[in-house]
C-alpha positions as CSV (number, residue, x, y, z in Angstrom):
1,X,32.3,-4.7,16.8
2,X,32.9,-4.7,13.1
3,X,31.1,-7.0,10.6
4,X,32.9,-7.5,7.5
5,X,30.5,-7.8,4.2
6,X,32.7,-11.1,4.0
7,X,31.0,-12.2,7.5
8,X,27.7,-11.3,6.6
9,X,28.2,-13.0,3.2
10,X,29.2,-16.7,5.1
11,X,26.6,-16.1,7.7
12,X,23.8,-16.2,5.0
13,X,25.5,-19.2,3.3
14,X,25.9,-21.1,6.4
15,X,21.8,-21.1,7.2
16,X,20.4,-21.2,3.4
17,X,19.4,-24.5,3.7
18,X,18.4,-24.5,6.9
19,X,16.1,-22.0,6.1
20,X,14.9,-23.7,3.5
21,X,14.1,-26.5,5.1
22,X,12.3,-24.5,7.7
23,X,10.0,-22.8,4.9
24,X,9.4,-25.7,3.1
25,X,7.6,-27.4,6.6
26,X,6.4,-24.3,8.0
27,X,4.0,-23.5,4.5
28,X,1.9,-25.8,5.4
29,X,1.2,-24.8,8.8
30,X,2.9,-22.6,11.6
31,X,2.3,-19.4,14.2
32,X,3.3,-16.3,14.8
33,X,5.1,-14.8,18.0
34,X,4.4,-11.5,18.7
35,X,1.7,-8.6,18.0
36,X,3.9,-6.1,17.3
37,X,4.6,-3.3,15.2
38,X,5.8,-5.4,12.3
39,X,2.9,-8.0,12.4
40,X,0.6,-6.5,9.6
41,X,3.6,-6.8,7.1
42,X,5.3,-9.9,8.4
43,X,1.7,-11.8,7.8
44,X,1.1,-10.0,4.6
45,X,4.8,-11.0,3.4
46,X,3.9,-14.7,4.6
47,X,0.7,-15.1,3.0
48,X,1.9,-13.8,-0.2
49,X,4.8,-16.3,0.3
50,X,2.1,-19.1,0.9
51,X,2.6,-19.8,4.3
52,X,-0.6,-21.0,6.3
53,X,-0.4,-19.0,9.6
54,X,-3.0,-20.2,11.8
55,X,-1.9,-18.2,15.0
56,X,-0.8,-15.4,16.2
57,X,0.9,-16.3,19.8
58,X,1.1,-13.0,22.6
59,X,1.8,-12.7,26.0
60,X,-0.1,-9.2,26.4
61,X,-4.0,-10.5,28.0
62,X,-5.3,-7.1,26.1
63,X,-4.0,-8.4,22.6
64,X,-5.5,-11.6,22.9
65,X,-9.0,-12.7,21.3
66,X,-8.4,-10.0,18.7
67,X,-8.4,-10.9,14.9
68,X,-5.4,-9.5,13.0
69,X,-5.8,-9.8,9.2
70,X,-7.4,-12.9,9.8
71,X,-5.5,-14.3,12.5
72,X,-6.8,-14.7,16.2
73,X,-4.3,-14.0,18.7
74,X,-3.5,-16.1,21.5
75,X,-2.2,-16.7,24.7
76,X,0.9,-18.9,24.6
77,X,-1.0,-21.8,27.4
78,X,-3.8,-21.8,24.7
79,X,-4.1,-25.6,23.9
80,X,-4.9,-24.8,20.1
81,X,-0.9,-24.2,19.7
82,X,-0.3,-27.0,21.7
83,X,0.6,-29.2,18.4
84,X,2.5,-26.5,16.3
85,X,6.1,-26.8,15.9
86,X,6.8,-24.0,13.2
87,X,6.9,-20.6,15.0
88,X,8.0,-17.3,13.4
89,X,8.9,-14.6,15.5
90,X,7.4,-11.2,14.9
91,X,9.0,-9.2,17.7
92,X,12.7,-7.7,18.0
93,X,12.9,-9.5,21.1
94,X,14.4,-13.1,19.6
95,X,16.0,-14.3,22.9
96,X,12.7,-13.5,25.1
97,X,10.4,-15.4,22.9
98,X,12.4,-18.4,23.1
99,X,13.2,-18.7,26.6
100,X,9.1,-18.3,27.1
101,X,8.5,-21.1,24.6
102,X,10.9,-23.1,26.5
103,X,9.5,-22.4,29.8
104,X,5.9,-23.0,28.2
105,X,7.1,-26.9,27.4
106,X,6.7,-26.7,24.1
107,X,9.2,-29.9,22.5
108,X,11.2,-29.7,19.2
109,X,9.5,-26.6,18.1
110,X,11.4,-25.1,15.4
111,X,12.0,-21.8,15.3
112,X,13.2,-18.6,12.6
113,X,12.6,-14.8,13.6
114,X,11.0,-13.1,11.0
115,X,14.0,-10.3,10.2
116,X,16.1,-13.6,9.7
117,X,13.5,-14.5,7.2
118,X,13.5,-11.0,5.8
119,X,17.0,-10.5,5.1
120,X,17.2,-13.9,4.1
121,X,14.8,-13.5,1.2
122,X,15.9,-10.0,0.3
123,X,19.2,-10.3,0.8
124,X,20.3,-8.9,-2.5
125,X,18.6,-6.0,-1.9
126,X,20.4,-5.5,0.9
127,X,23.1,-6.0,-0.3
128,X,22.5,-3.7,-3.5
129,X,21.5,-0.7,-1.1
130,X,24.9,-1.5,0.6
131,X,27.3,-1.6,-2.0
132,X,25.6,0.7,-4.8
133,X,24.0,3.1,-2.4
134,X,26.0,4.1,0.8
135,X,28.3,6.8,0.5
136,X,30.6,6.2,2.8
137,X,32.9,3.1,4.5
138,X,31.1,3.7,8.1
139,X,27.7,3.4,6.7
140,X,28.8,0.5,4.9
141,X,30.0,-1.2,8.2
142,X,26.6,0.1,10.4
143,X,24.7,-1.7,7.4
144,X,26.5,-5.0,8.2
145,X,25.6,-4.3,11.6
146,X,22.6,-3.8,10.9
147,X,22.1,-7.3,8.6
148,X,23.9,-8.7,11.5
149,X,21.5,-7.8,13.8
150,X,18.4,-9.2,12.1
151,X,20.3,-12.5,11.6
152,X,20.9,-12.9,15.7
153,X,19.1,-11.4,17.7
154,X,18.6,-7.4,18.0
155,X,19.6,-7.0,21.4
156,X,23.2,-9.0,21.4
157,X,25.1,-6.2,19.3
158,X,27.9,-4.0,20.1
159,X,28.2,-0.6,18.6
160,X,31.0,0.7,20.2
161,X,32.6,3.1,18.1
162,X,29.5,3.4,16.2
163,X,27.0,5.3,18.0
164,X,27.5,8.9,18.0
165,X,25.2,11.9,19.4
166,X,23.6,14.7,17.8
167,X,21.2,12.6,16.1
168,X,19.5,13.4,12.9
169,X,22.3,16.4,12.4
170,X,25.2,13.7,12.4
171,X,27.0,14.3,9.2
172,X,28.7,17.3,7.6
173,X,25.9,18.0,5.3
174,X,23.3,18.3,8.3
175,X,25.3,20.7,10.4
176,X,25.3,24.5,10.1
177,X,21.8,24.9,8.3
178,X,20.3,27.8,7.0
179,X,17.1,29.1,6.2
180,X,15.7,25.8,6.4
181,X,11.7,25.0,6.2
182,X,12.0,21.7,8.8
183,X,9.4,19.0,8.8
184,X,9.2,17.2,12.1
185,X,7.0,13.9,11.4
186,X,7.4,12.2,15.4
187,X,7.7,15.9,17.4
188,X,7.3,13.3,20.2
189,X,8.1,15.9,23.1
190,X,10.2,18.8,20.7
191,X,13.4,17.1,21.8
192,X,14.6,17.2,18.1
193,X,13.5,20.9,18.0
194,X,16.3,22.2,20.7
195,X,19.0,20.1,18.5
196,X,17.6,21.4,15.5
197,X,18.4,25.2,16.8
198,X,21.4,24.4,17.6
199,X,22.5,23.1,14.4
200,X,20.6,26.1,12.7
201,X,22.3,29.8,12.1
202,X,18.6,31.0,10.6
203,X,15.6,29.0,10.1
204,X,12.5,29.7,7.9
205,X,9.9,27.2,9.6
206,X,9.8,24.7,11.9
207,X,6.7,22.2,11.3
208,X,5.8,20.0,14.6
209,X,3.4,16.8,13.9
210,X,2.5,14.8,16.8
211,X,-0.2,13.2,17.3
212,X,-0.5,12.3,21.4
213,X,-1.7,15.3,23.5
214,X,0.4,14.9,26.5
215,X,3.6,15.2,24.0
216,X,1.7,18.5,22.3
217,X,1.8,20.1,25.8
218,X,5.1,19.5,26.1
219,X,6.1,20.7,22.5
220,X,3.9,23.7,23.1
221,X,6.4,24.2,26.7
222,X,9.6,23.9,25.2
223,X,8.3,26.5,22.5
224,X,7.7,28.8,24.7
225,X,10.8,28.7,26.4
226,X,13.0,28.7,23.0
227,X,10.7,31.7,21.6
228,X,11.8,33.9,24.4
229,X,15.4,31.7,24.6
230,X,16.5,33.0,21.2
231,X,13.9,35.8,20.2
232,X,11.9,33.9,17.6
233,X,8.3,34.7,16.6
234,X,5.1,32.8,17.1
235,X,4.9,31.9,13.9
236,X,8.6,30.7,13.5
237,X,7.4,26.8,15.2
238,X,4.4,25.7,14.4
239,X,2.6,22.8,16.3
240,X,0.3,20.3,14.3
241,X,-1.8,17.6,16.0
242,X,-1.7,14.8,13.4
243,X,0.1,11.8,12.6
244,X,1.9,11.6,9.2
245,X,1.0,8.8,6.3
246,X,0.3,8.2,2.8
247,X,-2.9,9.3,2.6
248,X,-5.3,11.8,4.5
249,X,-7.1,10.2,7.3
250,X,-8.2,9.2,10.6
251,X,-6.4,6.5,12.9
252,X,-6.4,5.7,16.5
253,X,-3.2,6.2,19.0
254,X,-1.7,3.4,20.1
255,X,0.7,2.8,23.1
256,X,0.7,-1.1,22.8
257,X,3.9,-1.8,21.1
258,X,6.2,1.2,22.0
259,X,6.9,2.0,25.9
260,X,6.6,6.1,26.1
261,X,6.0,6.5,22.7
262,X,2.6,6.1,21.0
263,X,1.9,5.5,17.5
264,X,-0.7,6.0,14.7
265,X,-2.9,2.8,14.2
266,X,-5.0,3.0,10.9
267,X,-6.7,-0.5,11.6
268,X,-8.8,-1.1,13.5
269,X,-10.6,2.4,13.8
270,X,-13.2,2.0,15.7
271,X,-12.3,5.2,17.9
272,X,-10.4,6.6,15.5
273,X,-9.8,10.3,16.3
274,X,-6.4,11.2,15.2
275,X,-5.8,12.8,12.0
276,X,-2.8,11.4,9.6
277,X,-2.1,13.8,6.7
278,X,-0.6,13.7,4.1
279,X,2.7,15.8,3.9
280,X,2.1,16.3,-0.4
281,X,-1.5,17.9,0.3
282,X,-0.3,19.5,3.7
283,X,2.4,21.6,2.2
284,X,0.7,22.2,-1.6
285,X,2.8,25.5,-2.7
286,X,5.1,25.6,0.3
287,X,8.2,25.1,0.8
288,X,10.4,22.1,2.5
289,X,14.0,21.6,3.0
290,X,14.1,19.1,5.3
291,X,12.2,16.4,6.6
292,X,12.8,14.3,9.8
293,X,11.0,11.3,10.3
294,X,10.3,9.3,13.8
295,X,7.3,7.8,13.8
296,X,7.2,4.2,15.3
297,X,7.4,1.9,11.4
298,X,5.1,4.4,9.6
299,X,8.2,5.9,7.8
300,X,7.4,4.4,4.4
301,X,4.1,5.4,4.7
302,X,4.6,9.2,5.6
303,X,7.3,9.1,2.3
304,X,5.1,8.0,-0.3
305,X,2.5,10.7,0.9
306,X,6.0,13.3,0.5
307,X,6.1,11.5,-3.3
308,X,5.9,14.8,-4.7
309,X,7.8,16.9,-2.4
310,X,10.7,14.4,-2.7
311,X,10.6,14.4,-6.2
312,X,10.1,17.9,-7.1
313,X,12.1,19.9,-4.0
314,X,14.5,17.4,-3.0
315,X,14.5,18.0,1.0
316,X,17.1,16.5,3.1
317,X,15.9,14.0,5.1
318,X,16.7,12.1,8.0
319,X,14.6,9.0,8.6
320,X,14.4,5.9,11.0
321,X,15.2,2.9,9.6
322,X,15.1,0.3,12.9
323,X,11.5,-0.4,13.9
324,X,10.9,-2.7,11.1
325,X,12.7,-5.2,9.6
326,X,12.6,-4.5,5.8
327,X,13.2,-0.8,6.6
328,X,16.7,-0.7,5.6
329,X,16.6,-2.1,2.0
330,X,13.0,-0.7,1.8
331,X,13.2,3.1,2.4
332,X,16.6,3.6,0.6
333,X,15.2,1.7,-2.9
334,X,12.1,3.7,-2.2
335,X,13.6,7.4,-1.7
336,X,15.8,6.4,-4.7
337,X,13.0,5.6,-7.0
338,X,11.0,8.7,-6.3
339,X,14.7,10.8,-6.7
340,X,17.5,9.6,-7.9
341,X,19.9,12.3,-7.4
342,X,19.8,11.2,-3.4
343,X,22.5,9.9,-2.0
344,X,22.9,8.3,1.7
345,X,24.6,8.0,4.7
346,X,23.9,6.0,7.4
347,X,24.8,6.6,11.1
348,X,23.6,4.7,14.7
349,X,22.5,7.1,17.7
350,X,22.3,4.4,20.4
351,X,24.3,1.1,22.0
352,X,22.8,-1.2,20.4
353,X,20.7,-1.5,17.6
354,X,18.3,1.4,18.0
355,X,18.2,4.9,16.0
356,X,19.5,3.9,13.6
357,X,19.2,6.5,11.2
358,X,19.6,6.8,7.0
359,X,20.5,10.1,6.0
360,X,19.6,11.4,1.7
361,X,21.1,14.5,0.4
């Protein structure tokens, strides 16, 4: 499916004012669907915008009861919500919140996803990062995709003849590399590590962080096997437990929001035990070529705490630009800023919306 900048240009026309209408009305009082990954920056977005959220609205019985910068979450039979009409989703899952609003019998409620609001409200920025930024005519299109996607909903997109494999290696740039020092921020299991060798004639380093200890065992397995695989020393992989962020801490791990994957929580830390580092203070006089970066919306975070790698050593990088909304206008303006000899490429790993992946060089 290809989305002309054209398309995504009338699309955004054709809802202005009813998004306008919907802001206006929902200011002075609405809820939130859905504790999920983007919920601490949709509600910090909306407050700053001057909406009045009074709920946040989640089917999960463990979420529920818990205050989220200020907001209680509830159940969606909770009589409280009972009266509101203005709901803004904050979940990828549009269609599925509101078929359960239906089914809850909740009349003339109106409703707006949060990415729709996003791209709505920064939609020059997207639209800078796509026509001033992209290298290339197929990132170009896989950005309208992408804008497309936020504007519908996530899961009613066809990529074919957009996803490709080798993920995180996809473009000529990233193939054949040598003597790299590789950052892996998201190890997750050390899948990326067998693609990463490879794609590799001679490497320097490779840097694991990963923060869940069932993945660390399975990093530490497939280590073993590629060490005596390909003759590499010990010291050739090396296997950090720690999440990655903008600042050295400690955080909690988190499987609520992300099926097998876990992520770094650094709210909330009341059994905080995981450490996040920074990657600026982790790698003080070392060297880095490359940095991959997979790590469940904490991408922006784990870049500003590179600030000085990216600006003084340049590294490739590959990073995830899916799991929140105002990651795709946000991370390229960012990485920009801190460099501006980068340039980018995007590319999509998957069927649908996910891995979706913006490449600087």
């Amino acid at each position: 499916m290809k989305i002309t900048c054209e398309q995504i240009c009338s699309m955004v026309a054709q809802f202005d004012s009813e998004m306008k209408e919907f802001v206006k009305n929902a200011k002075t009082g609405c809820v939130c669907y859905g504790d999920s990954l983007m919920i601490h920056g949709a509600l910090a977005e909306l407050s700053e915008d001057g909406f009045n959220v009074r709920y946040i609205v989640d089917d999960t019985p463990e979420k529920q009861g818990r205050i989220v910068d200020g907001v209680e979450v509830v159940s969606r039979s909770d009589a409280r919500i009972r009266s509101e009409r203005y709901i803004i989703g904050t979940n990828s899952s549009v269609k599925r919140m509101r078929d359960n609003f239906e089914w809850g019998g909740v009349e003339s409620v109106f409703f707006v996803p949060f990415c729709k609001y996003s791209l709505w409200k920064h939609y020059d920025e997207c639209v800078y990062v796509r026509d001033n930024l992209l290298e290339d005519e197929k990132s170009v299109e896989i950005y309208n995709l992408a804008m497309y996607a936020q504007m519908t909903d996530y899961h009613n997109i066809d990529s074919t003849g957009y996803g490709e494999p080798n993920q995180y290696f996809a473009i000529p740039e990233f193939d054949l590399l040598t003597h790299e020092h590789f950052v892996d921020a998201g190890a997750y299991v050390g899948d990326t590590l067998d693609e990463f060798i490879r794609h590799s004639q001679l490497f320097e380093k490779y840097i694991c962080f990963e923060p869940d200890e069932n993945h660390i065992r399975a990093i530490e397995a497939r280590k073993k096997r590629l060490c005596v695989e390909w003759n590499l020393p010990d010291e050739a992989i090396e296997i950090v437990k720690a999440g990655v962020g903008e600042h050295n801490t400690k955080a909690k791990l988190s499987s609520d929001y992300t099926g097998s994957s876990t992520r770094v929580v650094c709210d909330d830390l009341g059994d905080a035990g995981i450490d996040v580092v920074k990657l600026d203070d982790y790698f003080t006089g070392q060297k880095v070529t490359f940095i991959k970066a997979d790590i469940e919306g904490m991408e922006e975070q784990a870049l500003k705490g590179a600030r000085e790698l990216i600006k003084n050593q340049k590294p490739k990088m590959a990073v995830c630009v899916y799991h929140l909304p105002w990651d795709i206008y946000k991370i390229p303006l960012l990485v920009k800023e801190l460099n501006c000899e980068y340039k980018f490429k995007m590319r999509l790993h998957s069927k649908g919306y996910e891995e979706l992946v913006l490449y600087c060089y």
